[in-house]
Phi, psi and omega in degrees: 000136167271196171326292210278006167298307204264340147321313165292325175304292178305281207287341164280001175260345165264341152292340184277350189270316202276325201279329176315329190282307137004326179267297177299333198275324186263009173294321184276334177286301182307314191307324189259042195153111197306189160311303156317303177304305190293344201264322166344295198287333171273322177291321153011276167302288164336315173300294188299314173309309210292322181275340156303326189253355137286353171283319199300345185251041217340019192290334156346312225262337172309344188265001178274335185267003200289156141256152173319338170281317149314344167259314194294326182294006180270288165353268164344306173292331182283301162000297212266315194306289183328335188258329180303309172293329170274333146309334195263352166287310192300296185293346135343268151009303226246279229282129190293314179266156178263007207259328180302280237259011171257323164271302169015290222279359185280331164311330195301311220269297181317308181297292195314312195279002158263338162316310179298336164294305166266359160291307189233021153059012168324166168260145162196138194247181182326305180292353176261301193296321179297307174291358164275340195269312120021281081060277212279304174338303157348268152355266183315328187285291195323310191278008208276117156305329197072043175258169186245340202238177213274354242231319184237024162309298198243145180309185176265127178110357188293295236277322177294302182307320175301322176300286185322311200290339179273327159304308203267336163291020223232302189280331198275320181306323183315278259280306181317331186293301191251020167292331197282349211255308171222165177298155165309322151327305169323293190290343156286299184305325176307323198275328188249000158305286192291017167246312197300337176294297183306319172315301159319306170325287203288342179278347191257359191244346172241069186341073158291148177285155201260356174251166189192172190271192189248006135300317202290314206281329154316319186287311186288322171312333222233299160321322182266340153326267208312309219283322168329299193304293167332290181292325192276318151266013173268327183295323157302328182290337192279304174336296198251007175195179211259176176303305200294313164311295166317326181279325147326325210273296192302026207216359146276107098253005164298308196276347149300309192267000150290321158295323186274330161296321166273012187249015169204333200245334182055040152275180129209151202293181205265160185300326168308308143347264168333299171298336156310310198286304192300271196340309184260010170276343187283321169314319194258313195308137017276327194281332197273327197261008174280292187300339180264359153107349186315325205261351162328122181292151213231127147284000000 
């Protein structure tokens, strides 16, 4: 691999640390708080980084320059975030552990690479299809209830985690298409504008009180932070490395947000579950080192 091989590699391995943590700080603000509330308060935050940290960059100055296709594909992207992220807080919300809804989240990675075949003509091989299948297989284990019927097949929230995934492959193939064309900066303050916006609505349509505690605002404060860190480097990583790749790489943050949820909620999934988790993470590690060339014959 080359420099911007291994450039791609670090920022999707540092997004996958900040985003793990993400999972606990806003699992502990929900438990305490509505929905309504957190999202005020988190986008908020996400709004005041993201534009501090594109002033810092002069990257500001991109928005004078937009072409008409270039705002709609903002448009759009703002569209797909609003839907992606309150799915993905909703299944937080539903699912009790957060560590279940971090393997869950292992379809995200699988849906981009096939999405990258077919959007962005990527390669994938046999041993990547093997490790997708893994993957999904995974899944199923984890979310299976042990109901007879399709209503009690799966625990509550697979189907809102399934939704996210499909949302956030969506978003993520845009961005990749068109990271070259404006900065991550940009697409990040676009992504939290337009949550902050909605977020308001919805804080003004179920009249929640504007006060909370100064646990609840810490937990948020210090989550939406890590997640500003998060999203800004999966957008640097799509620079240097294919989507699909990147998303492997975020889809160990299953065996992070398993440690961190039980160091803090002192949960851990159920034996089925747990195994489940281990299948697709052993499931993305074959996808990732089949795309890095591990399985290849040496001359």
């Amino acid at each position: 691999m080359n420099s911007k091989t291994y450039k791609g590699y670090l920022f999707a391995l540092i997004a996958t640390l900040a985003f793990s943590n993400v999972y606990i700080f806003s699992k502990v603000a929900l438990n305490e708080i509505h929905l309504a509330q957190f999202g005020i308060y988190w986008c908020a935050i996400g709004v005041f980084f993201s534009l501090l940290f594109a002033l810092k960059n002069k990257k500001l100055g991109q928005i004078r320059k937009l072409s008409k296709k270039q705002i709609r594909i903002l448009l759009i992207l703002g569209g797909l975030e609003i839907f992606t992220t309150t799915t993905f807080f909703i299944s937080i919300n539903i699912i009790p552990d957060p560590a279940i809804t971090s393997f869950l989240g292992n379809m995200f990675p699988v849906m981009v690479a096939l999405g990258g075949i077919i959007i962005l003509k990527e390669k994938l091989g046999w041993i990547e299809i093997i490790g997708g299948l893994l993957a999904i297989g995974g899944t199923f284990i984890i979310s299976y209830s042990g109901g007879t019927s399709l209503r009690t097949l799966f625990i509550a929230g697979t189907g809102v985690v399934l939704v996210n995934a499909i949302l956030a492959t969506t978003a993520t193939l845009t961005v990749k298409v068109y990271v070259k064309e404006m900065s991550p900066e940009l697409f990040n303050l676009n992504r939290y504008i337009w949550l902050f916006l909605f977020s308001f609505i919805m804080f003004l349509v179920y009249k929640q009180p504007i006060a909370i505690s100064t646990k609840a605002l810490s937990n948020i404060g210090i989550g939406a932070f890590l997640e500003f860190i998060a999203i800004l480097t999966v957008y640097y990583s799509y620079n240097y490395i294919e989507a699909s790749r990147s998303a492997i790489v975020q889809s160990l943050k299953g065996i992070f947000v398993l440690i961190g949820a039980f160091l803090v909620f002192r949960t851990f999934p159920a034996t089925h579950q747990f195994i489940g988790g281990i299948v697709t993470v052993i499931g993305v590690l074959i996808m990732t080192l089949a795309q890095g060339g591990f399985f290849k014959k040496k001359n």
